[in-house]
ZATORSE-187953 format. One record per residue (C-alpha): residue in three letters; chain; x, y, z. Coordinates in nm, 4 decimals. Example, Ala and Ser with C-alpha at 12.3 -4.5 7.8 and 13.67 -1.06 7.14 Angstrom:
! ZATORSE-187953
<site ALA,A,<1.2300,-0.4500,0.7800>> <site SER,A,<1.3670,-0.1060,0.7140>> 
***
This chain:
! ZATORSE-187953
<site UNK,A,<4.1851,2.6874,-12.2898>> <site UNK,A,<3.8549,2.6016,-12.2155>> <site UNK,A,<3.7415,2.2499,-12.1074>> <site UNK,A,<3.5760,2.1484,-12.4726>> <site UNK,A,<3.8613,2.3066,-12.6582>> <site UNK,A,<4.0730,2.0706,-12.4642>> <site UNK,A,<3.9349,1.7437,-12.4834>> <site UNK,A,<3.9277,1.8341,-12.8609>> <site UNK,A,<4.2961,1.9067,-12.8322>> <site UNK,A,<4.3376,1.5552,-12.6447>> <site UNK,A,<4.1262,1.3825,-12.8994>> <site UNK,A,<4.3216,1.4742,-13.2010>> <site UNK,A,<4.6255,1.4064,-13.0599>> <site UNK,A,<4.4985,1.0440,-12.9356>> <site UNK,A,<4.3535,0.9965,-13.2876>> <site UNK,A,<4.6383,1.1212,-13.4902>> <site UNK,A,<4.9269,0.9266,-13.2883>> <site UNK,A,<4.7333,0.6015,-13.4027>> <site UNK,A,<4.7558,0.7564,-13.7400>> <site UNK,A,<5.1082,0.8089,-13.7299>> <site UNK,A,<5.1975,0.4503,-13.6445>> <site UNK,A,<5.0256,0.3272,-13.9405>> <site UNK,A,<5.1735,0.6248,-14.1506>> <site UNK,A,<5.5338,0.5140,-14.0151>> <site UNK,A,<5.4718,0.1193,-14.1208>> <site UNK,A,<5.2894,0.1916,-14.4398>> <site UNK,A,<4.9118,0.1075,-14.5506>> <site UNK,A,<4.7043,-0.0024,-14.7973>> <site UNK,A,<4.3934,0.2056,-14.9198>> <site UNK,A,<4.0606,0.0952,-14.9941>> <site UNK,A,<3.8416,0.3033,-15.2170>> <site UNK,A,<3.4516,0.4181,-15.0914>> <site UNK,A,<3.1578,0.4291,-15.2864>> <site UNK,A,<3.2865,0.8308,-15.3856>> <site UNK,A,<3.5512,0.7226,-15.5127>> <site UNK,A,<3.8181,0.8573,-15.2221>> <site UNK,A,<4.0441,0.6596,-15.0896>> <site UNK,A,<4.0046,0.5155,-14.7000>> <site UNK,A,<4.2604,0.3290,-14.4864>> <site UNK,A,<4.2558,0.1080,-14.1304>> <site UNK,A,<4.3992,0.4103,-13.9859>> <site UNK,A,<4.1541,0.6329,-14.0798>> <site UNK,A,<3.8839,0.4352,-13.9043>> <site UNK,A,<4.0851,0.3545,-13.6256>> <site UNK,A,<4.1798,0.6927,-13.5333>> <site UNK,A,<3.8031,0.8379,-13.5748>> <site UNK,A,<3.7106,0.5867,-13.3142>> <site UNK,A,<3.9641,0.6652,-13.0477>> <site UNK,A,<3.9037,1.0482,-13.1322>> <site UNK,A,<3.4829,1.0015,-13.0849>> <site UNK,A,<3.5629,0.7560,-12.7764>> <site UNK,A,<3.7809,1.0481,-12.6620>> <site UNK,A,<3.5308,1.3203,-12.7250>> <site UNK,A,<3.2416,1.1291,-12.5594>> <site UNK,A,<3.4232,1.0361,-12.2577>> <site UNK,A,<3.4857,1.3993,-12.1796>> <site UNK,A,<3.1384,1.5390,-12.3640>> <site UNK,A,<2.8892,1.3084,-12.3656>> <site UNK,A,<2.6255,1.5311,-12.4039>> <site UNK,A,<2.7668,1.6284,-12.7594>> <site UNK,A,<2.7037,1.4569,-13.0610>> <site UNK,A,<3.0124,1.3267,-13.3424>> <site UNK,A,<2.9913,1.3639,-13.7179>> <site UNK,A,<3.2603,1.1550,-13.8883>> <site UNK,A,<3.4093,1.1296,-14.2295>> <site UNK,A,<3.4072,0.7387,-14.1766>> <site UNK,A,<3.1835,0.6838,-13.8281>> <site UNK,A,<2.8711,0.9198,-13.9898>> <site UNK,A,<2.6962,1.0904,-13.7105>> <site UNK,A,<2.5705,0.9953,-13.3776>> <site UNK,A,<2.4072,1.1368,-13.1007>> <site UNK,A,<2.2663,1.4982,-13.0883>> <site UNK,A,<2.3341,1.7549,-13.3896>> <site UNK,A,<2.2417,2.0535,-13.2175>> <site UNK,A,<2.6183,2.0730,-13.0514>> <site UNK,A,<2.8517,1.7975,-13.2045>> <site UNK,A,<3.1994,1.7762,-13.3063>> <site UNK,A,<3.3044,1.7141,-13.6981>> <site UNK,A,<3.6013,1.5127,-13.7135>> <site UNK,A,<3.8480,1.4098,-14.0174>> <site UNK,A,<4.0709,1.1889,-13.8683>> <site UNK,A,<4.3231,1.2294,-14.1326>> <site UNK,A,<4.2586,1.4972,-14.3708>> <site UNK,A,<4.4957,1.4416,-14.6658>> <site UNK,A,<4.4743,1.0658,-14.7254>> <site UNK,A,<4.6234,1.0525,-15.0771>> <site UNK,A,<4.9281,1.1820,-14.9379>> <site UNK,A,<4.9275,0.9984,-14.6249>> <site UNK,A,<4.8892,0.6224,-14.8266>> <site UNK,A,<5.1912,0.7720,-15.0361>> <site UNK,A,<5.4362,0.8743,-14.7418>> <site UNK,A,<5.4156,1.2432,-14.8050>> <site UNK,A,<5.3985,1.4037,-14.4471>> <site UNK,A,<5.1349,1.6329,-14.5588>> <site UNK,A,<4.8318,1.5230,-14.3591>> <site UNK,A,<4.6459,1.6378,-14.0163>> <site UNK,A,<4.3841,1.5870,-13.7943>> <site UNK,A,<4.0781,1.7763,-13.7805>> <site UNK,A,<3.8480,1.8443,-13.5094>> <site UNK,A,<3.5049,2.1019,-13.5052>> <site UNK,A,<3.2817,2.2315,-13.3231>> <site UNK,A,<2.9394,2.2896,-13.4353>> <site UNK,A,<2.6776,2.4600,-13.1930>> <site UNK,A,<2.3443,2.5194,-13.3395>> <site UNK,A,<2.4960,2.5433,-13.6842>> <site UNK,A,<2.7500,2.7843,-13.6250>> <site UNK,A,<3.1400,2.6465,-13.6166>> <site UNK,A,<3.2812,2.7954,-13.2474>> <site UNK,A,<3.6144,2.5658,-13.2134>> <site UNK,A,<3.8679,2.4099,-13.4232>> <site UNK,A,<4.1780,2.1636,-13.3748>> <site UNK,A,<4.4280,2.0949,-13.6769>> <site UNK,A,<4.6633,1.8312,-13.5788>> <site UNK,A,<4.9915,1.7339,-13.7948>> <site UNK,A,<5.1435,1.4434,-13.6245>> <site UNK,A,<5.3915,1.3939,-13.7850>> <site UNK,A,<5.5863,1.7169,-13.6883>> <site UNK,A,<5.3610,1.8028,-13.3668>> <site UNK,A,<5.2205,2.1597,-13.4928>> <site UNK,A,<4.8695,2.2173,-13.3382>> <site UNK,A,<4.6364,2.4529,-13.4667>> <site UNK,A,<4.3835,2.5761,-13.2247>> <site UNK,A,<4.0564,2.8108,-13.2408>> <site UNK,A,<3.7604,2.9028,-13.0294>> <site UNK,A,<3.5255,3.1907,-13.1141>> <site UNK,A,<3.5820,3.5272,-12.9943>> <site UNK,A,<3.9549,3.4069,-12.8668>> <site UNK,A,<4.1336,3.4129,-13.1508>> <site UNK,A,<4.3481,3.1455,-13.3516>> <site UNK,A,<4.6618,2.9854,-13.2258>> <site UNK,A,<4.9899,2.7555,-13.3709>> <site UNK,A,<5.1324,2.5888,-13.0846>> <site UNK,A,<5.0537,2.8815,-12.8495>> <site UNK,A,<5.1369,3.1410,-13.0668>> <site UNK,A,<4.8653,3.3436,-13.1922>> <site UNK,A,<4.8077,3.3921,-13.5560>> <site UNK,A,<4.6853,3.6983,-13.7809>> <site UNK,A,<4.6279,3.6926,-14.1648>> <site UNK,A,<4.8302,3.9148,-14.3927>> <site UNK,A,<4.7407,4.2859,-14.4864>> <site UNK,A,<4.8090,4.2102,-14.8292>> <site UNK,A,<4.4809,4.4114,-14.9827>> <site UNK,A,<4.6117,4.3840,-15.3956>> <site UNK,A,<4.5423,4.1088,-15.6115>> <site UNK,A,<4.8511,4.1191,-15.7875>> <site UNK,A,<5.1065,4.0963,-15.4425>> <site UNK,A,<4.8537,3.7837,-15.3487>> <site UNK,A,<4.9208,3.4185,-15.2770>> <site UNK,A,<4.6737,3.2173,-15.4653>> <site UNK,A,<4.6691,2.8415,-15.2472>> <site UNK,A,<4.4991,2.5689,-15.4371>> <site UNK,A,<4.3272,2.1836,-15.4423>> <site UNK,A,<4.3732,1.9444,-15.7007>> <site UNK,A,<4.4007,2.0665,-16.0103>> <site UNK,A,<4.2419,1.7836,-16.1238>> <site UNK,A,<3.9727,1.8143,-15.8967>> <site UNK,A,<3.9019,2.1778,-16.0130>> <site UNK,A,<3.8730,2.1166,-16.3655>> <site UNK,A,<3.6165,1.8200,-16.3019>> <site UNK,A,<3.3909,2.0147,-16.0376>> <site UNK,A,<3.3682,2.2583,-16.3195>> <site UNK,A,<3.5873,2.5550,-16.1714>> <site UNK,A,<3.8611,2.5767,-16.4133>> <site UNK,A,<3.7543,2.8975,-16.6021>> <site UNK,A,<3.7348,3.0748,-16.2408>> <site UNK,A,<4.0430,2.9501,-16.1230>> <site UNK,A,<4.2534,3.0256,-16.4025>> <site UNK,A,<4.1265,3.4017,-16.4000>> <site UNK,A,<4.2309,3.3992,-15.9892>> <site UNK,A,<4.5877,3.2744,-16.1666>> <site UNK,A,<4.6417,3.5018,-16.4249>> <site UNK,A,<4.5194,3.8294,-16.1373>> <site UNK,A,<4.7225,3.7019,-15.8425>> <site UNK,A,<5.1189,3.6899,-15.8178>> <site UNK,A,<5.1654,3.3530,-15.7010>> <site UNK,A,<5.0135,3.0054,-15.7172>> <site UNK,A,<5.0995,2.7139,-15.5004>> <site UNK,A,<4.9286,2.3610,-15.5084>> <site UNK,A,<4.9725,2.2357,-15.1254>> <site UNK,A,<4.5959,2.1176,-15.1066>> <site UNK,A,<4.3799,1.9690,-14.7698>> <site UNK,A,<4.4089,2.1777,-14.4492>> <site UNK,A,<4.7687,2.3645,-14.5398>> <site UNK,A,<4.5525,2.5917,-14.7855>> <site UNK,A,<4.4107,2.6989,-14.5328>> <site UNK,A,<4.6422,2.6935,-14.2418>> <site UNK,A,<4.8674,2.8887,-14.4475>> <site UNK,A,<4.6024,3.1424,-14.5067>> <site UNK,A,<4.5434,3.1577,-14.1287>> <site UNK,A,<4.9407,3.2653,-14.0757>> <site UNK,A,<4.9445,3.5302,-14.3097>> <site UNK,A,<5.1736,3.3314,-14.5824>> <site UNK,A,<4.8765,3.3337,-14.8367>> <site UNK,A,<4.5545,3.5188,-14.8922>> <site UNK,A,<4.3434,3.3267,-15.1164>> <site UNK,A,<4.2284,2.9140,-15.0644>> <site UNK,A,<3.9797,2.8081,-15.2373>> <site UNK,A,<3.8756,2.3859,-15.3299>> <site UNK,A,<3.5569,2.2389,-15.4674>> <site UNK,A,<3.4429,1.8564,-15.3563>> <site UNK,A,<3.4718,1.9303,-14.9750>> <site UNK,A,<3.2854,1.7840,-14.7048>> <site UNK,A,<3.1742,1.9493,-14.3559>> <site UNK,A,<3.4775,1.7791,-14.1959>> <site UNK,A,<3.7094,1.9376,-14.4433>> <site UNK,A,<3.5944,2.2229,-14.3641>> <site UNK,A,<3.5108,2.2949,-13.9925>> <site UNK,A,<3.8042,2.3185,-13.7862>> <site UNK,A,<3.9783,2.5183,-14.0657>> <site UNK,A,<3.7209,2.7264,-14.1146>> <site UNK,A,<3.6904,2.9227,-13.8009>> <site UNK,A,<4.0839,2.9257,-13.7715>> <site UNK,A,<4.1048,3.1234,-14.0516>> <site UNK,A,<3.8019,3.3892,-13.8978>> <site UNK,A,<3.9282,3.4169,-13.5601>> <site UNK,A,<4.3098,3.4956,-13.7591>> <site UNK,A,<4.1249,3.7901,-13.8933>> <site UNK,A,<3.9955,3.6214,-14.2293>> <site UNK,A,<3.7092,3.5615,-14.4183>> <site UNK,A,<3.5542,3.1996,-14.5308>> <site UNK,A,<3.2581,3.0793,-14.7411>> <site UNK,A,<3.1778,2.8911,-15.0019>> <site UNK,A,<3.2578,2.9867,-15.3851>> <site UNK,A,<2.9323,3.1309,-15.4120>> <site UNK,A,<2.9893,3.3452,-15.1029>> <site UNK,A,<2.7541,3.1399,-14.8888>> <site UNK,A,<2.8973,3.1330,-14.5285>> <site UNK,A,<2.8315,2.7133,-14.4905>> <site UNK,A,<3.0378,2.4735,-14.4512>> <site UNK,A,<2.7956,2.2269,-14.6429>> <site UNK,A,<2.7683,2.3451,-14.9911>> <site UNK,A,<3.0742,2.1220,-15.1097>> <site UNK,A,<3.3168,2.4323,-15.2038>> <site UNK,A,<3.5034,2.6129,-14.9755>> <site UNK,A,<3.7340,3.0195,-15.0246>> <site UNK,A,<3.9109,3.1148,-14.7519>> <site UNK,A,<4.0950,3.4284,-14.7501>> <site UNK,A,<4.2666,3.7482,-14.5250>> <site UNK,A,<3.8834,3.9295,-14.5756>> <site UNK,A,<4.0400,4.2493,-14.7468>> <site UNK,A,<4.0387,4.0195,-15.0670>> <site UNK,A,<3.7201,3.8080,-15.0132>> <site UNK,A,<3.5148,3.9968,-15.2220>> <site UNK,A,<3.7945,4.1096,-15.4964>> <site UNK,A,<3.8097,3.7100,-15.5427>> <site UNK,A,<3.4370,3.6372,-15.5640>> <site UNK,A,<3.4182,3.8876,-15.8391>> <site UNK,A,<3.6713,3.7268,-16.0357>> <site UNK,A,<3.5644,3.3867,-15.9322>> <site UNK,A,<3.1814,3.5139,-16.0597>> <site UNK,A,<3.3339,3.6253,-16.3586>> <site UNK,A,<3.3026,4.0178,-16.2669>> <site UNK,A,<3.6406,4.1311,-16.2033>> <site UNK,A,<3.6727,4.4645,-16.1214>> 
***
């Protein structure tokens, strides 16, 4: 592991322990302008993670879901420091934290962190994707109908105006689970579904899981196909069904 993939490593961990002590004595939300929900903890453990990140990369710059950016944005880090906050403010231990790396506007490193049970996801272009050590690989599942279809809100989907394409992904693929955040796409990257998609993401939703899921031998753009991270959807998937579910995301299924 390289020396920026580690003081990522070190920085989610920092962050997310100060997460976990809130998590483990409860909090109280806040809602921002958006409309999401933000806690102490969140801030908290984005300022520990970008203190972390500077110490040992100063020359990089830090765009935060609660901080905003500073420094340069030619190389910077993107950091969630706790990426499923509805279900952290209700005690469900579904919630990580999430550390990029952009470099010129291409995402070369990831970190997902779960506290609360310890798993680390890690990524670095060209190397490959990891969970706890272990390396990863996306399924060979190449039919629509033996697919597992992993989705956001459905709430969220029906508002942001996706409902028509995400019922036709239901009705083609064989199963449909509803875990939401980082896990859609974690789970893609380990090969126990094929298809994520969400609408109403931001860039730190999106970077560290996003080049986990290429370097596991997947595929991941946007719902228009657009490889960005910026375009507020996201579809990750195993790449032998990328384009099957554009199609029938578009409307065109084959």
């Amino acid at each position: 592991m390289d020396r920026v993939l580690e003081a990522m490593v070190e920085a989610a961990r920092a962050g997310g322990e100060i997460a976990l002590a809130h998590f483990r004595r409860g909090v109280e939300a806040t809602l921002k302008p958006d409309g999401s929900p933000v806690t102490e903890a969140d801030r908290e453990a984005e300022e520990v993670i970008a203190r972390t990140l500077g110490a040992a990369c100063p020359e990089h710059g830090v765009l935060g879901e609660e901080l905003g950016a500073r420094g340069p944005s030619e190389r910077r880090f993107i950091v969630d420091p706790i990426d499923g906050t509805r279900n952290f403010i209700r005690g469900i231990p579904l919630w990580a934290t999430l550390v990029g790396l952009e470099e010129h506007g291409e995402v070369t490193a990831g970190v997902v962190y779960q506290p609360v049970t310890r798993d680390l996801h890690t990524a670095r272009r060209g190397q490959g994707a990891f969970l706890n050590g272990e390396p990863l690989q996306v399924s060979r599942i190449a039919a629509l109908e033996e697919a597992t279809l992993v989705h956001a809100t459905l709430g969220l989907l029906r508002r942001e105006g996706y409902w028509g394409a995400f019922l036709r992904l239901v009705d083609r693929t064989g199963l449909q689970r509803g875990f939401g955040d980082f896990l859609c796409y974690t789970m893609v990257a380990e090969g126990k579904g094929e298809i994520a998609l969400a609408p109403g993401v931001k860039p730190w939703d999106l970077a560290a899981v996003r080049i986990l899921v290429e370097e596991a031998g997947g595929r991941f753009t946007d719902l228009a196909g657009a490889f960005t991270i910026y375009s507020g959807t996201a579809l990750g998937t195993n790449g032998r069904l990328h384009d099957l579910a554009l199609a029938v995301i578009r409307g065109h299924s084959p």
